[in-house]
GUZA-574173 format. One line per field, with one value per residue (C-alpha): residue in one letter; residue number from 1; z, y, x. Coordinates in Angstrom, 2 decimals. Each point is the difference from the previous one (the first is absolute). Layout:
residuo	[A, ...]
num	[NUM, ...]
z	[Z, ...]
y	[Y, ...]
x	[X, ...]
END
This chain:
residuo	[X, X, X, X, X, X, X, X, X, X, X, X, X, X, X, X, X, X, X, X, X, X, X, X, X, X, X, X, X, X, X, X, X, X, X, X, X, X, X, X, X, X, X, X, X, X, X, X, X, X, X, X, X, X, X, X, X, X, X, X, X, X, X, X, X, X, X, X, X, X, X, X, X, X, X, X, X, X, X, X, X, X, X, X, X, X, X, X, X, X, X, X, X, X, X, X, X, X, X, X, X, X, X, X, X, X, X, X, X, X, X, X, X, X, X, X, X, X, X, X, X, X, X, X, X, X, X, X, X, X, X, X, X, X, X, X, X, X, X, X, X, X, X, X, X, X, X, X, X, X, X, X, X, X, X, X, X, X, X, X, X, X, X, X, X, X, X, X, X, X, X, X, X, X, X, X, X, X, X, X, X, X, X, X, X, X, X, X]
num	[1, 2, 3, 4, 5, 6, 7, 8, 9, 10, 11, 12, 13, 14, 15, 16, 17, 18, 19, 20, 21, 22, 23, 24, 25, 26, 27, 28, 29, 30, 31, 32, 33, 34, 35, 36, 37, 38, 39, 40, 41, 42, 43, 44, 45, 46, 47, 48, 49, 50, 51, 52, 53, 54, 55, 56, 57, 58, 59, 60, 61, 62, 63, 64, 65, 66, 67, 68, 69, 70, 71, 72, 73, 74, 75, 76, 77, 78, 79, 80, 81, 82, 83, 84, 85, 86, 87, 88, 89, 90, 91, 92, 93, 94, 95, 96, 97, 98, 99, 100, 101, 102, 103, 104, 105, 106, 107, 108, 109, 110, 111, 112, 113, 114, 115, 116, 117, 118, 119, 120, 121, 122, 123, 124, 125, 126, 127, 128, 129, 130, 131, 132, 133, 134, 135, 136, 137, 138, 139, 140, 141, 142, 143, 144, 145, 146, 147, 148, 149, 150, 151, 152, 153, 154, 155, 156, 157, 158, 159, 160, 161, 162, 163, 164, 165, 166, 167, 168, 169, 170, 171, 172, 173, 174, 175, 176, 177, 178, 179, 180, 181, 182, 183, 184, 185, 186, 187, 188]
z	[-43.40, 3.64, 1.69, 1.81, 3.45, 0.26, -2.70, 0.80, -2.49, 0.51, -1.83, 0.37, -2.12, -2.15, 2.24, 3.38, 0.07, -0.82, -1.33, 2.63, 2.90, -2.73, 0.28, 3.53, 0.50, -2.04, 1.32, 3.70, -1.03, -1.97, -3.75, 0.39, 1.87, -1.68, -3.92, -1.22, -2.90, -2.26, -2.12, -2.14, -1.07, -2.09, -1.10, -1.11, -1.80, -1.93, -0.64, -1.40, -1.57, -2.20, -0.26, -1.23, 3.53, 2.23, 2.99, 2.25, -0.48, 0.69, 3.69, 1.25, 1.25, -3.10, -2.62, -2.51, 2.02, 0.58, -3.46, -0.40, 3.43, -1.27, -3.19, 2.40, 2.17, -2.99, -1.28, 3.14, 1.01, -3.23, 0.68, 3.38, -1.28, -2.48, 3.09, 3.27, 1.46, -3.02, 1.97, 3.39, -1.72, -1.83, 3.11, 2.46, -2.64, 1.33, 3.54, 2.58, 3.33, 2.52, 0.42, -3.30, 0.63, -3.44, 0.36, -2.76, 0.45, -1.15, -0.86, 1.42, -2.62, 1.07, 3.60, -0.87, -2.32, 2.46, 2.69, -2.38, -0.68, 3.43, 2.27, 3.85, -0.18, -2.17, 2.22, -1.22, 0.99, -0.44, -0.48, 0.66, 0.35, 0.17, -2.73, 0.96, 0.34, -3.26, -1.47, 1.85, -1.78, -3.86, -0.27, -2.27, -0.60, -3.58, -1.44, -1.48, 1.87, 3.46, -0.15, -1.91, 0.93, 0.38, 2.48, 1.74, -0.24, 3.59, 1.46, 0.83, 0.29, 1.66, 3.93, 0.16, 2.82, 0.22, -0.44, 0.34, 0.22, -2.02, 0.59, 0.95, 3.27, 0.09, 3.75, -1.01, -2.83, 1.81, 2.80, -2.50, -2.02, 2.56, 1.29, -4.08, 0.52, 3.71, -1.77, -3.18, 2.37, 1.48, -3.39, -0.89]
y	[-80.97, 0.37, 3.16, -1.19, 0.67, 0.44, 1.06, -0.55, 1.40, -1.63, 1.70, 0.02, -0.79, -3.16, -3.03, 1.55, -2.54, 1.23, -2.78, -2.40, 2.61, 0.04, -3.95, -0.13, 2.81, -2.43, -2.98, 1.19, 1.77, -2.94, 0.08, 0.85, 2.86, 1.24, 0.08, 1.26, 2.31, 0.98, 3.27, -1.53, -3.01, 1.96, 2.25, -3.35, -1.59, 3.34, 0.35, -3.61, 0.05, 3.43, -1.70, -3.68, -1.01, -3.17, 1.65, -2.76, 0.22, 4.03, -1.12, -1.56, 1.00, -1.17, 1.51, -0.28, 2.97, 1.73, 0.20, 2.14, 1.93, 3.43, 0.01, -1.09, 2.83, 2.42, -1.64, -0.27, 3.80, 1.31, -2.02, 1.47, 3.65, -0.33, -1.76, -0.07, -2.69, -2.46, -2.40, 0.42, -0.84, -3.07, -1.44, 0.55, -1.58, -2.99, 0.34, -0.77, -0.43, 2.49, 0.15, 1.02, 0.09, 1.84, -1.38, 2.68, 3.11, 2.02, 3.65, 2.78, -0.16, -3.38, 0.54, 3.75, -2.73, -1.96, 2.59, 2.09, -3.84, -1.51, 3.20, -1.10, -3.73, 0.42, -0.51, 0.33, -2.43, 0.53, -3.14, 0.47, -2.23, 1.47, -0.14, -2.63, -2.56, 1.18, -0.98, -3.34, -0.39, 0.31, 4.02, 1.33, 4.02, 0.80, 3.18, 1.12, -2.58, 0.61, 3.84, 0.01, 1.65, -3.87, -0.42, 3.10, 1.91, -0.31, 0.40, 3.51, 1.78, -3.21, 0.31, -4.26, -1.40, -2.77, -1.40, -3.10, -1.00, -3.40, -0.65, -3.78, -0.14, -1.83, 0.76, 3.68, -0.24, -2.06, 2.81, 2.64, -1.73, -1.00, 3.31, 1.05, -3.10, 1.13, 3.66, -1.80, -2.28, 3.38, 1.00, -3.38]
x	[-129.18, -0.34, 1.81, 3.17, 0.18, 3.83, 2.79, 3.23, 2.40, 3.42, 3.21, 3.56, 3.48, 0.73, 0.26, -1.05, -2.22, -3.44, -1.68, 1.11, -2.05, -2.63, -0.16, 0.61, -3.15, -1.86, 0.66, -0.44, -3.95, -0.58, -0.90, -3.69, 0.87, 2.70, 1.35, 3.43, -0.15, 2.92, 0.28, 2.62, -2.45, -1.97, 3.02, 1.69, -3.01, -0.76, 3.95, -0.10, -2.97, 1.43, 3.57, -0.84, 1.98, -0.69, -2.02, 0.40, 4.12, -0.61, -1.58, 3.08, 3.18, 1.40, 3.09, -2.69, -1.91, 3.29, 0.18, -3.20, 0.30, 1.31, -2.47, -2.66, 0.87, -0.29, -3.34, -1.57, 0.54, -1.54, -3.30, 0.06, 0.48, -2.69, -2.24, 1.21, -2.49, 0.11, 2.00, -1.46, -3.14, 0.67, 1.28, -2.63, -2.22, -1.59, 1.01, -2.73, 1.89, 0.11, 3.45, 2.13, 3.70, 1.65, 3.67, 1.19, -1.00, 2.72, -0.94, -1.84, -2.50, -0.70, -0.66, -1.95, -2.44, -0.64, -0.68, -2.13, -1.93, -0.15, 0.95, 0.38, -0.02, 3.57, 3.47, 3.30, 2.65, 4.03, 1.75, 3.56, 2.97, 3.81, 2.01, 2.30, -3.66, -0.37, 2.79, -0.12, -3.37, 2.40, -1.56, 2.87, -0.25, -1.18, 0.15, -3.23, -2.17, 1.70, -0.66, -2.67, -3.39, -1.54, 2.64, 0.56, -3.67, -0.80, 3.42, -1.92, -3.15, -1.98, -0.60, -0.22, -2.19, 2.04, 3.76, 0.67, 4.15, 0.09, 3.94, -0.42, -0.46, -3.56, -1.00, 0.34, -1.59, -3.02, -0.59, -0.30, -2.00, -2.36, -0.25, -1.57, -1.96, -1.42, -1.18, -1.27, -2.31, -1.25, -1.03, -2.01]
END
């Protein structure tokens, strides 16, 4: 496996629209330069795997994954107190672009694994959208997922390099996002 060149660690709150800056990195590097890598993938095909569940249905935005979300939660934050880095490390597996963009980091264990791994080339990136977007996007507050560590662990204690507002407005949302793209060229 090649060394990346760039990390961008993307994070923010349920439906602020990190996997659609994710995509749009993606698709504006191109695919052989750059590969989207989710923390939850592995989570949810370990989580299945243990539970007998339908990983595919636990990918989606699906009731069938709302379902499983709290006990996910739960499961997933005992593997990562037993091993902090088992998820980061399952999904870099494999990658050999030099651009990874993780569109889920969500704790400061996550980004302090991949800075310990990768050290300078990392970058953290703040997705955020207003609540109101949010809400427009069908986000409903859930207690227990909502303010839950996966949620609400880098609220604090992360300096980001980047945030990116994601409320809709697309020519907005294409000036910031060329201005990542401008410093990630640097970097190639």
């Amino acid at each position: 496996m090649a060394a990346p060149r760039a990390v961008l660690l993307l994070s923010g709150k349920r439906k602020s629209g990190k996997d659609f800056v994710a995509e749009e990195l993606r698709s504006r590097l191109g695919p052989d330069v750059c590969t989207v890598l989710r923390l939850s993938g592995p989570l949810k095909e370990q989580y299945a795997k243990e539970h007998g569940l339908d990983f595919q249905r636990l990918l989606d935005a699906s009731a069938y994954k709302e379902m499983f979300r709290q006990d996910m939660i739960r499961w997933g934050e005992e593997k990562r107190h037993t091993d902090p880095g088992f998820f980061c490390r399952a999904a870099v597996e494999g990658a050999l672009q030099p651009v990874w963009v993780v569109s889920d980091t969500r704790r400061l264990s996550d980004v302090e694994w991949f800075r310990d791994v990768y050290g300078d080339v990392v970058q953290t990136v703040r997705v955020v959208a207003t609540e109101e977007t949010r809400k427009r996007r069908n986000w409903v507050f859930v207690t227990g997922v909502d303010d839950a560590e996966s949620e609400c662990g880098l609220d604090q204690g992360v300096a980001f390099d980047w945030v990116i507002t994601n409320d809709g407005d697309k020519v907005a949302l294409g000036e910031q996002l060329e201005m990542l793209l401008q410093s990630l060229h640097r970097s190639l």
